[in-house]
C-alpha positions as CSV (number, residue, x, y, z in Angstrom):
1,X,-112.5,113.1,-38.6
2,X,-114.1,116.4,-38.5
3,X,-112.0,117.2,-35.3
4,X,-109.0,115.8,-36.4
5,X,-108.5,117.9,-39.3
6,X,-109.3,121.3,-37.6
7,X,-106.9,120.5,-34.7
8,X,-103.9,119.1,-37.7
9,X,-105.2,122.5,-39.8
10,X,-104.0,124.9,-36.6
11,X,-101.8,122.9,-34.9
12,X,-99.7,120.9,-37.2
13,X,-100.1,123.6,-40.1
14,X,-100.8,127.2,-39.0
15,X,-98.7,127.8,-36.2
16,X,-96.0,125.9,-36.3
17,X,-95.3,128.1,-39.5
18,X,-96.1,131.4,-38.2
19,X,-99.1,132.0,-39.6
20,X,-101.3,134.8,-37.6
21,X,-104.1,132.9,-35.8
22,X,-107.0,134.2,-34.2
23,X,-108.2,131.7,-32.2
24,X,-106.7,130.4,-28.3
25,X,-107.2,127.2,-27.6
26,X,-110.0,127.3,-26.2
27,X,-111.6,129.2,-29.0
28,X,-110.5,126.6,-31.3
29,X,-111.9,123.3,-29.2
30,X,-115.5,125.9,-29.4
31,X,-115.4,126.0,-33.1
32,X,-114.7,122.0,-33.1
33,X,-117.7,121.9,-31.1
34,X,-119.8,124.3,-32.9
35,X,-118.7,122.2,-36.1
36,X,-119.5,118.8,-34.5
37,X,-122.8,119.6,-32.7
38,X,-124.1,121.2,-36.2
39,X,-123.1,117.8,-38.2
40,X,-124.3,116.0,-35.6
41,X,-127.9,117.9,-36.0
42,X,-127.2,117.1,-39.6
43,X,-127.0,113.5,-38.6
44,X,-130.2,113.1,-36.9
45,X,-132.5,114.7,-39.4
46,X,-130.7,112.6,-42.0
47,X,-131.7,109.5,-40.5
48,X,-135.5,110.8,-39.5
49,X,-136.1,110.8,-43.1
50,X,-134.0,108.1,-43.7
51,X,-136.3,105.6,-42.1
52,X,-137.5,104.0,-44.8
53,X,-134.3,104.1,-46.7
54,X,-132.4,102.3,-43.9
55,X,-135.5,99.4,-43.2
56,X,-134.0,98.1,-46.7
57,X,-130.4,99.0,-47.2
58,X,-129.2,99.1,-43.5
59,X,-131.7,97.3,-41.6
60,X,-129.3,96.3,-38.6
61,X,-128.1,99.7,-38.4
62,X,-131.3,101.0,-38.1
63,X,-131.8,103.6,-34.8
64,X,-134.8,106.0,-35.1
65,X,-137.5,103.8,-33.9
66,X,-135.8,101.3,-32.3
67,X,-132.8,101.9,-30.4
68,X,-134.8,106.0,-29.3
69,X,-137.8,107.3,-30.7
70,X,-138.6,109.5,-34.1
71,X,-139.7,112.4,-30.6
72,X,-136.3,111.8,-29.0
73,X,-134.7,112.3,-32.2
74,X,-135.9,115.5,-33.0
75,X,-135.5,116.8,-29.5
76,X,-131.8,116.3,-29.8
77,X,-131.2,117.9,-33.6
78,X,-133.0,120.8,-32.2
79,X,-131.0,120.7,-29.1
80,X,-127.9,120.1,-31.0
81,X,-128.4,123.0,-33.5
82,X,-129.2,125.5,-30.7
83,X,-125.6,124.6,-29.3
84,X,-123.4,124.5,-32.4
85,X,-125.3,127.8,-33.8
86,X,-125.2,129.4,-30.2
87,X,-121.4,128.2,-30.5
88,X,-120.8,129.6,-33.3
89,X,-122.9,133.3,-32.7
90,X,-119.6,133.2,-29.4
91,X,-117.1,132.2,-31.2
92,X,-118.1,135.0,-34.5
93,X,-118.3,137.6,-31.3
94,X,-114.9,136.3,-30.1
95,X,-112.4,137.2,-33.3
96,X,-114.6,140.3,-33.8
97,X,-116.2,139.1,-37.2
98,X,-120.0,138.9,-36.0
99,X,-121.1,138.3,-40.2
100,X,-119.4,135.2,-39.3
101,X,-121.9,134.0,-37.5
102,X,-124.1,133.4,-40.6
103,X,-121.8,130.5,-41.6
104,X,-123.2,128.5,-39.0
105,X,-127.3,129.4,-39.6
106,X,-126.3,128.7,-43.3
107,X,-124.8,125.0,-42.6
108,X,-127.9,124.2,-40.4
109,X,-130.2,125.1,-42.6
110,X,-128.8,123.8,-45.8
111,X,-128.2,119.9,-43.7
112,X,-131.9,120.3,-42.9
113,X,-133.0,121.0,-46.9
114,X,-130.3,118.3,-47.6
115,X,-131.9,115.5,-45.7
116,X,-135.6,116.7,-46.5
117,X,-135.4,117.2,-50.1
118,X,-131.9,117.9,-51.5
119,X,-131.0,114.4,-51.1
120,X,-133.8,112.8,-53.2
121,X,-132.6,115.0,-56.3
122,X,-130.2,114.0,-59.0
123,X,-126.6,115.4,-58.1
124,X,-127.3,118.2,-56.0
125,X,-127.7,116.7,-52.6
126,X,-124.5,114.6,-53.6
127,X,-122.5,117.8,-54.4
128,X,-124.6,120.3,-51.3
129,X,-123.1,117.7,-48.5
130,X,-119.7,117.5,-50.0
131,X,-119.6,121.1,-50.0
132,X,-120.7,121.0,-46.2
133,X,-117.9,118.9,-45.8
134,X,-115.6,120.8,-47.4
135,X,-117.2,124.0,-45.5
136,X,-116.0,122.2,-42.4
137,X,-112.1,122.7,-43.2
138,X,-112.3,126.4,-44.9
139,X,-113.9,127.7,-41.8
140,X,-110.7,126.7,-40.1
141,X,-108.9,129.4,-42.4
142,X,-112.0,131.6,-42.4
143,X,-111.8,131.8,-38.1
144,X,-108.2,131.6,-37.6
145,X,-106.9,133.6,-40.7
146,X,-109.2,136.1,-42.1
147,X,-109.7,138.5,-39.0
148,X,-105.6,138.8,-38.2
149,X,-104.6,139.8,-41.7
150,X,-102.7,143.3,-41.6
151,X,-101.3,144.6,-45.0
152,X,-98.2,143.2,-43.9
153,X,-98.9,140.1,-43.3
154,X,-101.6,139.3,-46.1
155,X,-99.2,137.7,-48.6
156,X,-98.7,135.2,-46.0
157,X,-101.6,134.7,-45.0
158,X,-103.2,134.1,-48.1
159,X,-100.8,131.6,-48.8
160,X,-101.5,129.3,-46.1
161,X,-105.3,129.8,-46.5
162,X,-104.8,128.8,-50.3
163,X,-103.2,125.2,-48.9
164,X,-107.0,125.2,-46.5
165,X,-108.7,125.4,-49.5
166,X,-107.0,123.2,-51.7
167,X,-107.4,120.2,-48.8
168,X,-110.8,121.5,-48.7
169,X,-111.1,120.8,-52.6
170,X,-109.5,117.3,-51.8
171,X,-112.5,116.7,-49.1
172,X,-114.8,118.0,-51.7
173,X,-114.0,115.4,-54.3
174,X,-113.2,112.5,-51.8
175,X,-116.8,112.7,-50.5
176,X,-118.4,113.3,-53.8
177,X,-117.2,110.2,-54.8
178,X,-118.1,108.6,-51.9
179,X,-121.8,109.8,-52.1
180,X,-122.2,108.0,-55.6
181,X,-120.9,105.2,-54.1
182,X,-123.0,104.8,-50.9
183,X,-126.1,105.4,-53.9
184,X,-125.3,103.0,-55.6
185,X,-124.7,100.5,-52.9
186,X,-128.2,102.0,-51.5
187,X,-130.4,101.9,-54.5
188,X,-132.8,99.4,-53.8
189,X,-133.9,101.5,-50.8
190,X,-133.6,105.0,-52.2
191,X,-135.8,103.4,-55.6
192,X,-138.7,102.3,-52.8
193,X,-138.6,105.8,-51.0
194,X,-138.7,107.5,-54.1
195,X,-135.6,109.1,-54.7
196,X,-134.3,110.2,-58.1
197,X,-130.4,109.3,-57.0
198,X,-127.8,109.1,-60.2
199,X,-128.0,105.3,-59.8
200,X,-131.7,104.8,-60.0
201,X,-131.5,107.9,-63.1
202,X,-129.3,106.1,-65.1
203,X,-128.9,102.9,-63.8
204,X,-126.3,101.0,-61.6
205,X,-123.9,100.1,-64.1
206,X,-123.6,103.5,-65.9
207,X,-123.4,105.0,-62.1
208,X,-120.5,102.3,-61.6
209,X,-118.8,103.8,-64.8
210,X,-119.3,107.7,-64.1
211,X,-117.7,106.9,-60.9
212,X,-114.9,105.0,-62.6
213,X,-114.5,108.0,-64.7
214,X,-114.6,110.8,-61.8
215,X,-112.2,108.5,-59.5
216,X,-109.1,108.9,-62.2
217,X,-109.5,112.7,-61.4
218,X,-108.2,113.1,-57.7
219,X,-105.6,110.5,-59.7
220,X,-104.8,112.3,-62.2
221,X,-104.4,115.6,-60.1
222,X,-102.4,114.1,-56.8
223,X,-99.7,112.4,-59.0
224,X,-99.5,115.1,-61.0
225,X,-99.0,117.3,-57.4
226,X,-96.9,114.9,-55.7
227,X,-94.5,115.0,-59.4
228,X,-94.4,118.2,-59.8
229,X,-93.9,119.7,-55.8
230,X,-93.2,116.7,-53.9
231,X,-90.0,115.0,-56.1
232,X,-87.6,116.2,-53.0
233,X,-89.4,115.0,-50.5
234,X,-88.5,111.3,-50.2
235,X,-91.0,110.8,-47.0
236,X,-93.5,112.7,-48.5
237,X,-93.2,111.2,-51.9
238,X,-93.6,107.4,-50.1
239,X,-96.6,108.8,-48.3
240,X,-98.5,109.8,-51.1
241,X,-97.6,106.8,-53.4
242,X,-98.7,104.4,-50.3
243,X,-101.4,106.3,-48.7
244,X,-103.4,108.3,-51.4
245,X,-101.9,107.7,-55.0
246,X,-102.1,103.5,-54.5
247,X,-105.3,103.5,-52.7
248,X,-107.1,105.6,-55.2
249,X,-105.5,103.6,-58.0
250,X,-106.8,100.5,-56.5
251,X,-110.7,102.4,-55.9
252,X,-110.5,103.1,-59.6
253,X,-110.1,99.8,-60.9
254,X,-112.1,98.3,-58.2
255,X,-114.7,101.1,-59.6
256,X,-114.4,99.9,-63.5
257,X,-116.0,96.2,-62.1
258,X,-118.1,96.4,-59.1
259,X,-121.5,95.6,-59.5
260,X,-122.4,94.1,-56.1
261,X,-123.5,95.9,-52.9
262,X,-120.8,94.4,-51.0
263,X,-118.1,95.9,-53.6
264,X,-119.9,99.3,-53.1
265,X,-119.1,98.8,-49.4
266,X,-115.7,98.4,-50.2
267,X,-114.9,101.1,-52.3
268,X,-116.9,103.7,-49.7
269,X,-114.6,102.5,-47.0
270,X,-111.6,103.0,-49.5
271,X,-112.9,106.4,-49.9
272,X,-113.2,107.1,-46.3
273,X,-109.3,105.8,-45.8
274,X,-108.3,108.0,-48.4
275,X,-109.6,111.4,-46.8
276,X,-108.1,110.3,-43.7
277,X,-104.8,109.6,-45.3
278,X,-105.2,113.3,-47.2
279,X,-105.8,115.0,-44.1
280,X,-102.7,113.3,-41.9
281,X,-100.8,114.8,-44.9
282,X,-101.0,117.8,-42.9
283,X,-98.5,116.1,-40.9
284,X,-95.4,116.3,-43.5
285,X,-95.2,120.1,-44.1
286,X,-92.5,120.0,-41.9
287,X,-91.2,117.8,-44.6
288,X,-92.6,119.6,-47.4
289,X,-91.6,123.2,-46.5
290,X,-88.0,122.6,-46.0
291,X,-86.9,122.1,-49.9
């Protein structure tokens, strides 16, 4: 998904509309790399520590100790952050923006505190990884954007950076909601390993209602979007009343009853439609721009 967004971002978005990009092709298939290897690092640390966690809640999806060993493991998240950072220290070197490079030792670092201790904390580790993943959209803009803006063209440019971070918002709250969701469907695990997850804080059926609660925003804020900007656009309209609007209308009152594991599961893959859906939105600004 990860990929498919950063290609729709330049290809289906950016330059189709004449926005200045930075990047060739080839610098923009580095970046998906540098991108992927790094939350693929992320990945592999997160299930090291995860071990425990995973014996109770996902016991046949268990890897580190059975399918390769806890030494094989950490071989490759070291071998995978050396690529995506060394990736990322070309590709900063490429649009001449070497401080760019930064963004990359900051991502690694922050997935390694996230699986080590972040995510055992109330909140944080929910909101640190869905800024990550919301991280993994703005650089798009941040790489392709920033470094060709000329006074001429910064109005412009701006503007379509704006649209990045707004779908990067999107992502933000998509995977927020998702995190509560995989905790609560997780909490008999995280309780044994010790966590202090919003679930296990406050219980599982208060955890159900906050997420009830926080699901009518991304509601509340696409209909109100796709109302006031998309009225005109009769494709685009349908696509967000099937795609995002229904779906999320459906996770929020699946979200006001669930109380098994199994309805957890649901609503997490709902969740994971959902940003796939918003991000294929990308799609229809050749729809969209042409009111």
């Amino acid at each position: 998904m990860i990929a498919l967004v950063q290609l729709l971002i330049k290809y289906a978005f950016l330059e189709p509309f004449g926005a200045q990009t930075s990047l060739t092709s080839l610098g923009m298939v580095l970046l998906i790399l540098a991108t992927i290897f790094i939350a693929a690092a992320g990945n592999i640390i997160n299930d090291i520590y995860d071990v425990e966690t995973d014996f109770v809640n996902k016991p046949n999806k268990l890897i580190i100790g059975k399918s390769i060993s806890e030494k094989t493991a950490y071989n490759l998240f070291i071998a995978f952050n050396v690529i995506g950072v060394g990736l990322g220290f070309y590709i900063s070197h490429l649009v001449d923006k070497s401080p760019f490079f930064s963004i990359f030792v900051v991502i690694s670092a922050l997935l390694y505190v996230y699986a080590t201790y972040l995510k055992r904390t109330l909140l944080i580790g929910n909101i640190v990884i869905s800024l990550l993943v919301a991280l993994s959209i703005i650089i798009v803009g941040v790489f392709e954007l920033l470094p060709a803006i000329t006074p001429q063209n910064q109005p412009l440019q701006l503007a379509f950076f704006k649209v990045i971070f707004n779908y990067a918002i999107f992502a933000f709250v998509i995977n927020l909601l998702r995190e509560i969701t995989k905790d609560i469907e997780d909490i008999d695990g995280d309780h044994k390993a010790g966590m202090n997850t919003l679930p296990i804080a406050i219980g599982r059926e208060r955890a159900t209602k906050v997420l009830f609660i926080l699901s009518l925003i991304p509601l509340f804020i696409i209909t109100l979007y796709t109302i006031n900007e998309l009225y005109k656009n009769l494709i685009a309209v349908i696509y967000f009343l099937l795609f995002i609007i229904g779906p999320l209308l459906y996770i929020s009152i699946k979200a006001f009853s669930a109380k098994t594991k199994k309805e957890h599961r649901h609503i997490s893959n709902m969740l994971k439609l959902v940003m796939l859906f918003g991000m294929l939105s990308l799609l229809l600004y050749t729809f969209i721009l042409k009111k």
